[in-house]
C-alpha positions as CSV (number, residue, x, y, z in Angstrom):
1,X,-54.7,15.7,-177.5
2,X,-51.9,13.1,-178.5
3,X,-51.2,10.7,-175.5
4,X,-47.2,11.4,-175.7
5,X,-48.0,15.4,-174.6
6,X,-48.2,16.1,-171.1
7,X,-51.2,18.1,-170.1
8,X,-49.4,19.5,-167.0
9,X,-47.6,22.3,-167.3
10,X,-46.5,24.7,-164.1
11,X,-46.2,28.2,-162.3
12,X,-43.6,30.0,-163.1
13,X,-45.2,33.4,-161.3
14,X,-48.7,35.3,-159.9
15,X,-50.0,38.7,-160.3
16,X,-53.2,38.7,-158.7
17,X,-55.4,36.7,-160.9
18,X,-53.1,36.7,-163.4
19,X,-50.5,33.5,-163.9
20,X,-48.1,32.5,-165.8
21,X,-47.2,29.0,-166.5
22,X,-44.3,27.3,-168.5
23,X,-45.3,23.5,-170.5
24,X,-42.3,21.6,-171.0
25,X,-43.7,20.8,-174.9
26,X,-45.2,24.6,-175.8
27,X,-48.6,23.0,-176.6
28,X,-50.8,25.4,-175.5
29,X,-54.0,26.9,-177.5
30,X,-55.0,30.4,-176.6
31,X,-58.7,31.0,-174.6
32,X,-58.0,27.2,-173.9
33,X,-59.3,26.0,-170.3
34,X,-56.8,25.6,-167.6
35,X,-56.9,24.5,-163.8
36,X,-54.8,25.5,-161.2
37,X,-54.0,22.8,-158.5
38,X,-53.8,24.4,-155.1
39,X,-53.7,21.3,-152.5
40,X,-57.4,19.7,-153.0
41,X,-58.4,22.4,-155.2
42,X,-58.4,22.9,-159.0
43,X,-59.3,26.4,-160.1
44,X,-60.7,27.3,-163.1
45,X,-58.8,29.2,-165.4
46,X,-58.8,30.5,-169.7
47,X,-55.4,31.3,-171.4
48,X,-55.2,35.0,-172.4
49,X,-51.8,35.0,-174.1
50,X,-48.9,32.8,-175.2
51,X,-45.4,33.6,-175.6
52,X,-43.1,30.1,-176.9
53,X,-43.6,28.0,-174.0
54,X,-45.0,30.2,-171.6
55,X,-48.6,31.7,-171.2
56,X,-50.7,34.2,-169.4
57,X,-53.7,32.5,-167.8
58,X,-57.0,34.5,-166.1
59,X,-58.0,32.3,-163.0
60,X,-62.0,33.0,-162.4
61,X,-60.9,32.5,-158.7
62,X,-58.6,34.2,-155.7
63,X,-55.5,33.1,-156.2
64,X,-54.6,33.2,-152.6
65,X,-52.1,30.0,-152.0
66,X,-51.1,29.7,-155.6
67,X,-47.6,29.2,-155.5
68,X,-44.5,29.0,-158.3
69,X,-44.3,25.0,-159.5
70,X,-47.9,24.4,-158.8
71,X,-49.2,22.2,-161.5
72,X,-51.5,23.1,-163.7
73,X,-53.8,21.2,-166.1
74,X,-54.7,22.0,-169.6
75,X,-57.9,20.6,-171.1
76,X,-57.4,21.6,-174.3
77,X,-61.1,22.9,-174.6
78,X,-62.5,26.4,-174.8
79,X,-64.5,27.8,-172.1
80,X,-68.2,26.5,-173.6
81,X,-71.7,26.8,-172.8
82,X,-73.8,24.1,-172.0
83,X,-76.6,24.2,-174.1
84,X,-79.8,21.7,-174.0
85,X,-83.1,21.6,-172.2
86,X,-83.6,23.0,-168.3
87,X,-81.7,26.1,-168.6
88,X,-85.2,28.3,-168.7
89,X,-85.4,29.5,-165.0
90,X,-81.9,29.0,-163.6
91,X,-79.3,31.2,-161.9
92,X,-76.1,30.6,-162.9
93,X,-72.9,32.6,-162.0
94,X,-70.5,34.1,-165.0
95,X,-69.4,30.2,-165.4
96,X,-72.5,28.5,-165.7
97,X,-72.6,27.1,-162.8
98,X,-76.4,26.7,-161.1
99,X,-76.0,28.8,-157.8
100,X,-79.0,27.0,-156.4
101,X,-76.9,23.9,-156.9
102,X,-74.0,25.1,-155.4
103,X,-76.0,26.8,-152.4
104,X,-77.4,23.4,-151.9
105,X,-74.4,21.3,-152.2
106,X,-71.9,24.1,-150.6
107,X,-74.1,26.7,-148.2
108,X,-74.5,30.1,-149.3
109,X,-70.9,31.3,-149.3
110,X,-69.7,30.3,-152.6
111,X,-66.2,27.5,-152.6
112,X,-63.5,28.7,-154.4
113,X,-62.5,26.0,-157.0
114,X,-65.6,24.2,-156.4
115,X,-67.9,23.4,-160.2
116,X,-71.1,21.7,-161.0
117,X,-73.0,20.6,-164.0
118,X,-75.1,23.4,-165.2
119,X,-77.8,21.4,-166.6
120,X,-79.6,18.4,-163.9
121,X,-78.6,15.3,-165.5
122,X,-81.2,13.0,-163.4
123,X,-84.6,15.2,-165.2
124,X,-86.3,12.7,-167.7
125,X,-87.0,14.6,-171.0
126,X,-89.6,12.9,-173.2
127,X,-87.8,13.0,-176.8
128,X,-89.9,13.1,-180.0
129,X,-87.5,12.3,-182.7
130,X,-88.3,14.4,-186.0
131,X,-86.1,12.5,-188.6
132,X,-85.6,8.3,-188.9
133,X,-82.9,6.5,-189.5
134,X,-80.9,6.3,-193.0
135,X,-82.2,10.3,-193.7
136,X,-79.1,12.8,-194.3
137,X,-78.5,15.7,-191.7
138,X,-76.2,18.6,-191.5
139,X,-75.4,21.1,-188.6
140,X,-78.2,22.6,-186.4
141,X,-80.7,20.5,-188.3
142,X,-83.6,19.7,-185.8
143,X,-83.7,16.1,-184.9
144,X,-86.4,16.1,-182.5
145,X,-88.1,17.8,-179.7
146,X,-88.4,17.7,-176.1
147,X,-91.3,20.2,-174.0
148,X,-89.4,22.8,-171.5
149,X,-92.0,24.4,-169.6
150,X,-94.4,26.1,-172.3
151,X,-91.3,26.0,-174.9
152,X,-90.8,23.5,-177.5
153,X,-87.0,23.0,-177.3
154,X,-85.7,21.7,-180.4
155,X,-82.9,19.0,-180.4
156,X,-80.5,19.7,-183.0
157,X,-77.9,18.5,-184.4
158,X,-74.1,19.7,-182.9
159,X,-73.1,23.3,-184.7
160,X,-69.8,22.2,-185.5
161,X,-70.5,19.3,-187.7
162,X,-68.8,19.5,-191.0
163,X,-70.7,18.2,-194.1
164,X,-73.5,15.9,-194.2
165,X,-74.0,13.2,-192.0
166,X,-76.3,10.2,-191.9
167,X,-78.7,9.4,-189.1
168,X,-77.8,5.5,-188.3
169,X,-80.3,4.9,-184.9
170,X,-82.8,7.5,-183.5
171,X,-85.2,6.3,-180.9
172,X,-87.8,8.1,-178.7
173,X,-88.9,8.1,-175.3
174,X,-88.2,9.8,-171.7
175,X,-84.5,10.1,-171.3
176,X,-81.7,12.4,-169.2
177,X,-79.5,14.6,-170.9
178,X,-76.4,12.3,-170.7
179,X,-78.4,9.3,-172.5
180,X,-77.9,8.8,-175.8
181,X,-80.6,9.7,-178.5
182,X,-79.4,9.4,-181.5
183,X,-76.0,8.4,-183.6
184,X,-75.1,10.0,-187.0
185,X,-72.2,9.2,-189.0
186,X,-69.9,11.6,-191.0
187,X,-69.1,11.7,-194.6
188,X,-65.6,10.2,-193.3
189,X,-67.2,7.0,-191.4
190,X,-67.1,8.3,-188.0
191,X,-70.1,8.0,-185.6
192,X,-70.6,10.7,-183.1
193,X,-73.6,9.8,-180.6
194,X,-75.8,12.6,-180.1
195,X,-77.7,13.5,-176.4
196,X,-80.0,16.5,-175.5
197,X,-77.0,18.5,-174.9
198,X,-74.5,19.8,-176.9
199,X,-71.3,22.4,-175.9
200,X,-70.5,25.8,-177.6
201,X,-67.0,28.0,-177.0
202,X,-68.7,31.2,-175.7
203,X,-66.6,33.4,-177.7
204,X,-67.5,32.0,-180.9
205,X,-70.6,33.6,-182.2
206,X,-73.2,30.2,-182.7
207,X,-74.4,31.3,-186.3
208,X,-70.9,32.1,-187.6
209,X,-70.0,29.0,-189.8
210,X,-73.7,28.3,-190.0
211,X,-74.0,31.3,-192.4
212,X,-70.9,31.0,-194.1
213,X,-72.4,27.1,-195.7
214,X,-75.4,29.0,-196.3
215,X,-77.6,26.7,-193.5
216,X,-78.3,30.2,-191.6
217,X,-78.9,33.4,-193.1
218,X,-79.0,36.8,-191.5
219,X,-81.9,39.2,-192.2
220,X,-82.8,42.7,-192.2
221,X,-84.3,43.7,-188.7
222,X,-87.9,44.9,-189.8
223,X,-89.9,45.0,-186.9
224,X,-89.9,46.9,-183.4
225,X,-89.2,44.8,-180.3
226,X,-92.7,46.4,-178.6
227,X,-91.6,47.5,-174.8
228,X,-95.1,48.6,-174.1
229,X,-93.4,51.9,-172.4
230,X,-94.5,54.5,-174.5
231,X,-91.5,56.7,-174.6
232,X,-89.5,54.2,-176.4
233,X,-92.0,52.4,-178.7
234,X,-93.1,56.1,-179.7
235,X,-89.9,58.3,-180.2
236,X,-87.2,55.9,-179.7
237,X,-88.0,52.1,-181.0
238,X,-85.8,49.5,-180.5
239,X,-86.1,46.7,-183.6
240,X,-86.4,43.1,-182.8
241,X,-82.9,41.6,-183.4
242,X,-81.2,45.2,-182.5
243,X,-78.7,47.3,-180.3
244,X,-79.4,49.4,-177.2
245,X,-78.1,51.0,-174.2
246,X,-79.1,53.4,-171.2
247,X,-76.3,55.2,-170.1
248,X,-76.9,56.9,-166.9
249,X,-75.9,57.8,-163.3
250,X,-76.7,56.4,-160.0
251,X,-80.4,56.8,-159.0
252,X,-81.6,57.7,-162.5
253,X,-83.7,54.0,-162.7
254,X,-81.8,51.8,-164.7
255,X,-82.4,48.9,-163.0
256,X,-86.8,50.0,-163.2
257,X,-86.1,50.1,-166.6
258,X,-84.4,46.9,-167.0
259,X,-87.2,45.3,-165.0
260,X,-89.8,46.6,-167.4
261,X,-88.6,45.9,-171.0
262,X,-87.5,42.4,-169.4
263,X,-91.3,41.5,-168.1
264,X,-93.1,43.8,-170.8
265,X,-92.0,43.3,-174.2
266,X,-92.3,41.2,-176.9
267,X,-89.6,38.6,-176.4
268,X,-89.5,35.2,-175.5
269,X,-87.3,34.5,-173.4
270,X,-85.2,36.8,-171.5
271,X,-81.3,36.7,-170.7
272,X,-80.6,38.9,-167.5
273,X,-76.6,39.1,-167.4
274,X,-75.7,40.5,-163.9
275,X,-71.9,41.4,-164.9
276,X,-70.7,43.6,-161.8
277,X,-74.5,44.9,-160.3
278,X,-74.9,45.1,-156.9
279,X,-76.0,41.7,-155.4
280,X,-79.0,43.0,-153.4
281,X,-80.7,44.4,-156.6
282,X,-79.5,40.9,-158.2
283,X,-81.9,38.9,-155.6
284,X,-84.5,41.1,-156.0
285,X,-84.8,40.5,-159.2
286,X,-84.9,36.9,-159.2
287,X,-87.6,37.0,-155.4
288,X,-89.6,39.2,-158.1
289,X,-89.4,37.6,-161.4
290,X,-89.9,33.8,-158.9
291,X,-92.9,35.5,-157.7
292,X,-94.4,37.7,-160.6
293,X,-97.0,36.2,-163.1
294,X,-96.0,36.2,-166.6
295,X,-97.7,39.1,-168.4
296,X,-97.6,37.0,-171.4
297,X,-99.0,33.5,-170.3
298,X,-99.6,31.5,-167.7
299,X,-96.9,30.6,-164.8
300,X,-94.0,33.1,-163.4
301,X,-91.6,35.2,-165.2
302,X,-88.7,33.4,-164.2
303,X,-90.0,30.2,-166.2
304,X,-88.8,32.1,-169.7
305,X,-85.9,33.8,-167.7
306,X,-82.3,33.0,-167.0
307,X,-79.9,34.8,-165.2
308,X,-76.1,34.9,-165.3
309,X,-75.1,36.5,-162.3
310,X,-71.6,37.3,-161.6
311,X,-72.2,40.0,-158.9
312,X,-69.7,43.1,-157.9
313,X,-69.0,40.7,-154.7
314,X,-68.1,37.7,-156.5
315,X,-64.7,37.1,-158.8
316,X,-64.0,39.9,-160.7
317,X,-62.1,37.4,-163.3
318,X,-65.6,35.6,-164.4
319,X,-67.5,39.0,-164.9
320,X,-65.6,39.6,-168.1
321,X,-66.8,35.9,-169.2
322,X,-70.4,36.6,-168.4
323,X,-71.9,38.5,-170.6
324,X,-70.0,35.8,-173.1
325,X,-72.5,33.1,-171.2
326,X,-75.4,34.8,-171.6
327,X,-75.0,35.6,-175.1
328,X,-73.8,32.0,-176.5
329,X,-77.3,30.8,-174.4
330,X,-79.4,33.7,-176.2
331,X,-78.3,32.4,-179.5
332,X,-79.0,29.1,-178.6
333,X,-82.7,29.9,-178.3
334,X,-82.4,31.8,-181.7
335,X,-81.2,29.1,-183.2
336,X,-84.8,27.4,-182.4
337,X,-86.6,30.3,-184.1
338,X,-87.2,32.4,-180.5
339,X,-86.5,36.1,-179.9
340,X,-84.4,36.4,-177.3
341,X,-83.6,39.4,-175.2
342,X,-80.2,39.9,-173.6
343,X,-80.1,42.7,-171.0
344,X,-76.6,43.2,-169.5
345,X,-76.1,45.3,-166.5
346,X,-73.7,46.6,-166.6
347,X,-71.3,46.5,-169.2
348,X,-68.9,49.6,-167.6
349,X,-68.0,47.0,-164.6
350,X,-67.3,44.2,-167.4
351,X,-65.4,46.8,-168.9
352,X,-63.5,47.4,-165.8
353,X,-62.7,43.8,-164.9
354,X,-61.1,44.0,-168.8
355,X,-59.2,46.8,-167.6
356,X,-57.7,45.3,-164.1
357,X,-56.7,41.9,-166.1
358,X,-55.0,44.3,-169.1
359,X,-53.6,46.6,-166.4
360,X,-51.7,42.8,-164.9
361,X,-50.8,41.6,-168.1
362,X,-48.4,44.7,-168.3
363,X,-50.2,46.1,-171.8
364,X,-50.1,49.4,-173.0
365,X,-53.5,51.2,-171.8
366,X,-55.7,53.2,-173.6
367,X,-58.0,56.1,-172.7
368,X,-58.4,56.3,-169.0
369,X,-56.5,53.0,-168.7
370,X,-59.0,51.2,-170.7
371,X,-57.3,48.7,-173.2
372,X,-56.6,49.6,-176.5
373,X,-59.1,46.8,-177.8
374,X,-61.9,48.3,-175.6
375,X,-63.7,49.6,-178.9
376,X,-62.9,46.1,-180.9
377,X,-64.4,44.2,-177.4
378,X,-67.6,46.2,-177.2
379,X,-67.9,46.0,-180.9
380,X,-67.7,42.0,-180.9
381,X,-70.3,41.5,-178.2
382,X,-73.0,43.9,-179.5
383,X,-72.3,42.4,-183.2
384,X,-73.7,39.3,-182.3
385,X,-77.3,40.2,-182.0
386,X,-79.4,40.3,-184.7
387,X,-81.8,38.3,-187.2
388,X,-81.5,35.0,-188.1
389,X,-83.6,32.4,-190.7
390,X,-82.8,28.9,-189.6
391,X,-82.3,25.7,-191.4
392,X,-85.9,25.3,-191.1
393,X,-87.0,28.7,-192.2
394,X,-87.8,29.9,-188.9
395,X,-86.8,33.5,-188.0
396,X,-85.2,34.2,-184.7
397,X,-83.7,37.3,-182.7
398,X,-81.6,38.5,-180.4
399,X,-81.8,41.7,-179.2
400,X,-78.9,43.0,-176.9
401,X,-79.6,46.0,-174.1
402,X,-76.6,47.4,-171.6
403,X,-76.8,49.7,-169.4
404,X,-73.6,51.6,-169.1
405,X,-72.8,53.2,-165.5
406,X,-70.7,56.2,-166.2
407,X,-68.8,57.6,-163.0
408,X,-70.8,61.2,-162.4
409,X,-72.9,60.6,-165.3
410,X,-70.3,61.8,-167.9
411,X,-71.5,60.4,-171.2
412,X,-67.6,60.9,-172.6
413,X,-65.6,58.7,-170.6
414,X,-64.2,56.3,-173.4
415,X,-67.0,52.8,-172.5
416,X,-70.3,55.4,-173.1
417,X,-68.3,56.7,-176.3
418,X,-67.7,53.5,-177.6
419,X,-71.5,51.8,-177.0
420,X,-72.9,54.8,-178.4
421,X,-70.6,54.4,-181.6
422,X,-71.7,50.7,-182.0
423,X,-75.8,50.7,-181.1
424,X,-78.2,51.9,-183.1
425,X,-80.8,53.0,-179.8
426,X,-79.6,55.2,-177.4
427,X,-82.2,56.1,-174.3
428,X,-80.0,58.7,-172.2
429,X,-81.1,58.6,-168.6
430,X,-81.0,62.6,-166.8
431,X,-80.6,63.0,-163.1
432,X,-82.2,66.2,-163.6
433,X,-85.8,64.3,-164.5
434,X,-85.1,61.5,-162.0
435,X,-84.6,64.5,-160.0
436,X,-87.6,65.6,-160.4
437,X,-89.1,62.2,-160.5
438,X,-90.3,62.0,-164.1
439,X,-90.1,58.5,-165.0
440,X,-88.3,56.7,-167.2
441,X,-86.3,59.3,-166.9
442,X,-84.8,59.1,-170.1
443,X,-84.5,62.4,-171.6
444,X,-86.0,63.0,-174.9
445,X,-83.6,65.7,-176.1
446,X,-80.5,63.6,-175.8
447,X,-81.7,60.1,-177.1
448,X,-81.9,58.9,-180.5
449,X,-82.8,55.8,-182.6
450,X,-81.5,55.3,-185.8
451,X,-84.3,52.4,-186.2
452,X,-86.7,55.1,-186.7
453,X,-86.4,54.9,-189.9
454,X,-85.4,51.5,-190.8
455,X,-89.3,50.5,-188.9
456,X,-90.7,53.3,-191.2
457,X,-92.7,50.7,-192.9
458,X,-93.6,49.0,-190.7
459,X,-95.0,51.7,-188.3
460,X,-96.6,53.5,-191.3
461,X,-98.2,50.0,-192.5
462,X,-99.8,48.7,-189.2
463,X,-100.1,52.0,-186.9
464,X,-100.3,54.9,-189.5
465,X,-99.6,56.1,-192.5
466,X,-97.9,59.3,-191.4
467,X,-96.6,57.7,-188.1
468,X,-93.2,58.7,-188.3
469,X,-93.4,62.3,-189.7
470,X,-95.8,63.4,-186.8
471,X,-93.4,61.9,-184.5
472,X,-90.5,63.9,-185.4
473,X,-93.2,67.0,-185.7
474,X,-93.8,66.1,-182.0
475,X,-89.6,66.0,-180.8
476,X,-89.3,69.3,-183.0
477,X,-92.2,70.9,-180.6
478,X,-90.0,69.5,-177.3
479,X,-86.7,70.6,-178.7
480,X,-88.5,74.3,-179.2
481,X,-90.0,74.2,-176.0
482,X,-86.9,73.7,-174.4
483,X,-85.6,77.0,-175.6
484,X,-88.4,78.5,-174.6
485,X,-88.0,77.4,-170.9
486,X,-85.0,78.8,-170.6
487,X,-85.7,81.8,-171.9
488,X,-88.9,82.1,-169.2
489,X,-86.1,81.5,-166.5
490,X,-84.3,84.4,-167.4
491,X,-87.1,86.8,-168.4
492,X,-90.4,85.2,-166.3
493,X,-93.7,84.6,-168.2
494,X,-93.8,88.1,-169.2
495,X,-90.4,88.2,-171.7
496,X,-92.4,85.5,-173.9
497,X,-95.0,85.8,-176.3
498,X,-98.7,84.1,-176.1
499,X,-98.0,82.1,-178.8
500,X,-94.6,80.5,-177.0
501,X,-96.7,80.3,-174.0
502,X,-99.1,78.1,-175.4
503,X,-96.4,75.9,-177.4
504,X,-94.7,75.5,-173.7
505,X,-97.7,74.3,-172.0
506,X,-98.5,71.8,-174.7
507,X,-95.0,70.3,-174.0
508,X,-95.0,70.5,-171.0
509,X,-98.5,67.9,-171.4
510,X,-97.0,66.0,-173.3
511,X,-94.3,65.3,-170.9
512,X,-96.3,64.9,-168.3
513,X,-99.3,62.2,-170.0
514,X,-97.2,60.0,-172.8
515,X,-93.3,60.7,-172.0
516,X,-93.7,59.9,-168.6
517,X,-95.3,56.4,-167.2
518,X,-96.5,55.2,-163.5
519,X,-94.4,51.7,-163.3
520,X,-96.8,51.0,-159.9
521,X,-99.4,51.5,-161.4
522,X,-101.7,48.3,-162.9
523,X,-102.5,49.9,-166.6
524,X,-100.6,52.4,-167.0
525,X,-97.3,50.3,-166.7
526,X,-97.8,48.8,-169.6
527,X,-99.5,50.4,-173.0
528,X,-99.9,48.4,-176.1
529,X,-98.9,49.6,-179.6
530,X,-102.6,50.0,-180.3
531,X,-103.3,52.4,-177.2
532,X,-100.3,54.1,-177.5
533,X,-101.5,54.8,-181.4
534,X,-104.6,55.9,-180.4
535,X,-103.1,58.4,-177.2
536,X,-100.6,59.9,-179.8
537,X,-102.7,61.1,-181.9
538,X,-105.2,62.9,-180.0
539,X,-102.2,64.3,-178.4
540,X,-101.1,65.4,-182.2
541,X,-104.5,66.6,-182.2
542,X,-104.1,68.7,-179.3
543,X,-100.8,70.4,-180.5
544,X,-101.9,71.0,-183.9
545,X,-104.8,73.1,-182.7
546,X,-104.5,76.9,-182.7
547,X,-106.3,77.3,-179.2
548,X,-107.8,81.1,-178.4
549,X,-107.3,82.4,-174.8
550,X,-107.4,86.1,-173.4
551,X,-104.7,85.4,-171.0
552,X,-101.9,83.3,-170.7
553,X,-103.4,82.2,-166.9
554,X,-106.3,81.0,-168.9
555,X,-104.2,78.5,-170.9
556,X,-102.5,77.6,-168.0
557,X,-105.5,76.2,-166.0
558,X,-106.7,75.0,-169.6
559,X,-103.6,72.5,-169.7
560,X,-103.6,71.8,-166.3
561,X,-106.9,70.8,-166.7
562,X,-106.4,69.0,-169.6
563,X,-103.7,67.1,-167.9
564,X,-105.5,66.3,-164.9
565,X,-108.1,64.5,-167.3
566,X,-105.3,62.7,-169.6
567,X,-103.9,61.4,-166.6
568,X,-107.1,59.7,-165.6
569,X,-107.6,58.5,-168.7
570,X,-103.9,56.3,-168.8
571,X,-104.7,54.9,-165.1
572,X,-108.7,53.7,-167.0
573,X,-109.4,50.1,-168.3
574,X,-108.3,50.8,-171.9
575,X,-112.1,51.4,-174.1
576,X,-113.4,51.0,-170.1
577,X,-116.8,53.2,-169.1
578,X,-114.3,55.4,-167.3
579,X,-111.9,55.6,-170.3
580,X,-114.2,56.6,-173.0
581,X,-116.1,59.4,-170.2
582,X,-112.5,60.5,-169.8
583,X,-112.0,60.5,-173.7
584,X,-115.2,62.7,-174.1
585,X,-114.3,64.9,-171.9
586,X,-110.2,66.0,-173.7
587,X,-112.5,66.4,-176.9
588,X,-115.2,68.5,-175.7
589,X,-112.3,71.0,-174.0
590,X,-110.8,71.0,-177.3
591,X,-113.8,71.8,-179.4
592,X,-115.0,74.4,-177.1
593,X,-111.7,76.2,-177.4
């Protein structure tokens, strides 16, 4: 910023956490960083809109005590991410700001206008420097490494360089974030020194410019990201690099769910984004993942974990920012060649806070007073996962989950509608199974994946090489046996034929042994593509066989017997004693009928 502008500019008037300043000069840069002085305090705030010399700002804070002539300071950055090593296992709020830090510093009750560095800048990091000096570099080139945890972050060089630069001194060693590492100099002569960290403007997708040079390119998502829950690996993948969300109403188990693809599947690191959730299930998660042993390796969950959490009791202002945060730190990872999974719970209260600050800034509403731009907003967020080859031909991913919280379960209010138009995975949660405590209660008539196809290939390569037509020969036998449950509540047992009798009961088996899955139990809470594989198709096996009975009680007790023994079988060691006497058992029952 030239020296002869001020960076002050003041209130002119408040609307909640709305308010609008006036600078004396007009320079003012939309989504710029603001702060608010209010006696001692400062409080954080982002420019929304900008009319001449006067803007709109969002304060992340109360504004209780903001007054008209109050000063306010313009930084002329954009809200950014800090991005280097020690952000694996932190809790930050919507801001990046480390809550332990804070609850340290401050006590539990959070300060207003009170901010601290979000990564520790006292941690030694031994550096291993990959280049030497004189060699040419250009943006998110690695430069070296430094060990986080059981991760090898990658140092690289900042995004937003513009052309080549040189590397003029490099040295290695054990150094803090802040200490210089490195110094390159541009194709115009300037030298920029270059530390472990580095910022980012959350709204600006990381690989953006990267792929317009041609450093980054985006791929084709072409595998699944394996959950290990066998409803969704089965009849409704998710590809690695893809869009999801489960819609559903209270007490249908979104948050089980969360909790399971988040320590189950095959991602590296894991992004939990907390944007208006209840704060009691927030802390449980992080007293779980702090304490849980990582199903992949060694140590906890929460050492390949962060979590932005911007709570339904906390500023409703910074919700709308967090899920922003969380993204901007999952490409970050990407960028390194990691998948990355971003679960966001829930986007319909980040939706909501958008609606409460368009609702102050007097625009015309939408659709149940949505903003217009709802559809544009949900659009931009979810377009930033995906598949990405690095500079040094690593791939990485970033897969994106939200849960969407729709008031009485009513999949057509306007946020369901316009996920559903913008993921390609949608895994509908029923009250009536939660009801009847089938879980996940996601209900297999009303999901869809349109990766199904897309991961045809791939399923059909390394699982089987008619995977994906017995799996829609499967749904078609759910779908049918649907209509005939209906029609046995209207007419009994004895307004169906034998034939429809039998075709319900091997639904209804199915339901019971593969869709549904015992998350408290040891082995069956998690079931490997392999298993699953080998489960499906004796099930196929099952359904495909024209069984003879006399009555329909005898097929009755035959699938309830059958089920009984399937069950036992998913709770067994997998290719155990007990598994393979189980095993025996479901084909001797079929070959003797």
């Amino acid at each position: 910023m030239s020296k002869q502008i001020s960076p002050f500019a003041k209130v002119t008037g408040v609307n909640g956490n709305i308010v609008t300043i006036e600078h004396p000069h007009g320079h003012l840069m939309k989504n710029e960083v603001a702060y608010v002085h209010v006696g001692d305090e400062a409080l954080k705030a982002e420019v929304l809109r900008i009319r001449g010399k006067t803007a709109d700002l969002q304060v992340y804070e109360e504004t209780a005590g903001v007054q008209v002539g109050d000063k306010v300071e313009l930084t002329n950055e954009l809200l950014s991410a800090e991005l280097g090593p020690g952000l694996l296992g932190k809790v930050y709020d919507g801001l990046q700001n480390p809550l332990h830090s804070v609850a340290g510093s401050h006590g539990f009750f959070l300060p207003r206008g009170k901010y601290l560095d979000a990564l520790d800048n006292v941690h030694k990091w031994a550096f291993n420097p990959l280049v030497r000096s004189g060699e040419k570099v250009i943006a998110s080139q690695p430069i070296g490494t430094v060990q986080e945890g059981r991760f090898t972050h990658k140092i690289m060089v900042p995004f937003n360089l513009k052309g080549e630069a040189e590397i003029t001194w490099i040295q290695g060693g054990s150094f803090s974030i802040d200490e210089p590492i490195a110094r390159i100099r541009d194709q115009k002569g300037h030298e920029e020194v270059i530390t472990l960290k580095q910022k980012w403007p959350v709204r600006i997708p990381i690989p953006e410019k990267l792929i317009e040079k041609r450093i980054a390119e985006r791929k084709f998502p072409d595998e699944p990201l394996v959950t290990t829950l066998r409803l969704i690996d089965t009849f409704f993948p998710i590809a690695k690099g893809g869009t999801a969300c489960i819609p559903g109403p209270f007490g249908a188990g979104k948050t089980v769910l969360q909790s399971l693809i988040s320590r189950y599947s095959s991602a590296d690191i894991v992004i939990v984004v907390a944007c208006g959730e209840r704060a009691g299930e927030v802390v449980e998660t992080i007293e779980t993942f702090a304490e849980m042993k990582d199903p992949k390796g060694e140590g906890t969950l929460m050492e390949r974990t962060i979590v932005i959490c911007n709570t339904s009791s906390m500023p409703v202002a910074a919700r709308e920012a967090s899920i922003y945060m969380g993204v901007t730190l999952a490409e970050y990872y990407r960028q390194m060649g990691y998948d990355t999974l971003v679960l966001a719970d829930s986007t319909s209260r980040w939706a909501q806070a958008m609606r409460e600050t368009s609702g102050r800034l007097e625009e015309i509403p939408g659709e149940e007073a949505f903003p217009a731009y709802l559809d544009s907003a949900i659009k931009n967020i979810y377009e930033r996962a995906g598949v990405v080859e690095t500079f040094d031909k690593q791939k990485g991913s970033l897969t994106l989950i939200g849960t969407v919280s729709p008031a009485g379960g009513n999949f057509e209010e306007p946020v369901t509608q316009s996920t559903l138009s913008t993921v390609k995975t949608f895994l509908g949660l029923s009250y009536a199974r939660a009801y009847k405590r089938y879980y996940p209660a996601i209900d297999p008539l009303i999901s869809w994946s349109r990766y199904s196809l897309q991961l045809k290939d791939y399923f059909d390569e390394h699982i089987d090489p008619n995977w994906t037509n017995s799996i829609e020969q499967v749904r078609e036998i759910l779908v049918k046996a649907e209509g005939i449950e209906q029609m046995m509540q209207v007419t009994g047992e004895e307004g169906i034929t034998e034939n429809d009798f039998v075709l319900f009961q091997k639904a209804k088996m199915l339901d019971l042994v593969y869709l549904q899955q015992d998350a408290f139990d040891p082995v069956d809470v998690s079931v490997d593509l392999k298993r699953q594989q080998e489960n499906f198709l004796l099930l196929k096996k099952i359904v495909d066989t024209d069984f003879e009975f006399n009555e329909k009680s005898d097929a009755s007790q035959f699938f309830t017997r059958m089920t009984g023994i399937f069950k036992n079988m998913n709770y067994s060691v997998y290719n155990s004693g007990e598994y393979n006497k189980h095993l025996n058992e479901i084909n001797k029952m079929i070959e003797a009928y």
